[in-house]
N, C-alpha and C positions, 0 to 999 in steps of 0.2 A: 504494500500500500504506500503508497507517496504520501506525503506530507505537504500539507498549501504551504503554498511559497509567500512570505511576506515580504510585502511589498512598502518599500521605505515612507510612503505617507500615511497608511495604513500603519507602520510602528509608530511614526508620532503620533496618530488619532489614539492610539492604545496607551501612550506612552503618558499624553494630556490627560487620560481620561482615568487610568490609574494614581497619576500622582495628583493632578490639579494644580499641574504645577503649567501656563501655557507659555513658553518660552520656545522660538524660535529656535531648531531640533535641526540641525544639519551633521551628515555623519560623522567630522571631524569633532563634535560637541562634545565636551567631555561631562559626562554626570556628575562628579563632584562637584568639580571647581565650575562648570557653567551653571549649573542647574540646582547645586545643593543637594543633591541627592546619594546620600550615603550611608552607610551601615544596613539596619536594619530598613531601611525606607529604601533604600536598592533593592535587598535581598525578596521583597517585596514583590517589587517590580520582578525582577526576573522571575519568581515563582508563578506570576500571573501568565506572563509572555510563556511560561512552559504550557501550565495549564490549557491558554487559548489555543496557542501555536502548534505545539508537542513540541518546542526548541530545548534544547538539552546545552546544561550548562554544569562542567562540573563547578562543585563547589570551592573547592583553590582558586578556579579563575573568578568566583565571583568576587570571593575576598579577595584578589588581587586589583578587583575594579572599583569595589564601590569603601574598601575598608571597613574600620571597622566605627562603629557612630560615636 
């Protein structure tokens, strides 16, 4: 079975609509430092993006992205 493919305005629409956070989302964006989004309010976020998506992320790389709050 394939997996939908997401589509970069479509992870902002998800990405807005999880955090409530709407800041201009370009893929160079960095979540911490543009966006504030960190720790536990990252880990957040990606748990959703799994859930909707099926996107797999191991957990090292999370903490390596969003740290720790």
């Amino acid at each position: 079975m394939t997996k939908p493919k997401l589509e970069f305005d479509e992870f902002v629409a998800c990405v807005w609509r999880i955090t409530g956070v709407r800041v201009p989302l370009l893929p160079e964006t960095d979540f911490v430092h543009d966006v504030g989004l960190a720790g536990l309010d990252g880990e957040q976020l990606i748990d959703e993006l799994k859930n909707e998506y099926g996107l797999e992320f191991a957990d090292e790389e999370v903490r390596q992205h969003f740290g720790e709050e």
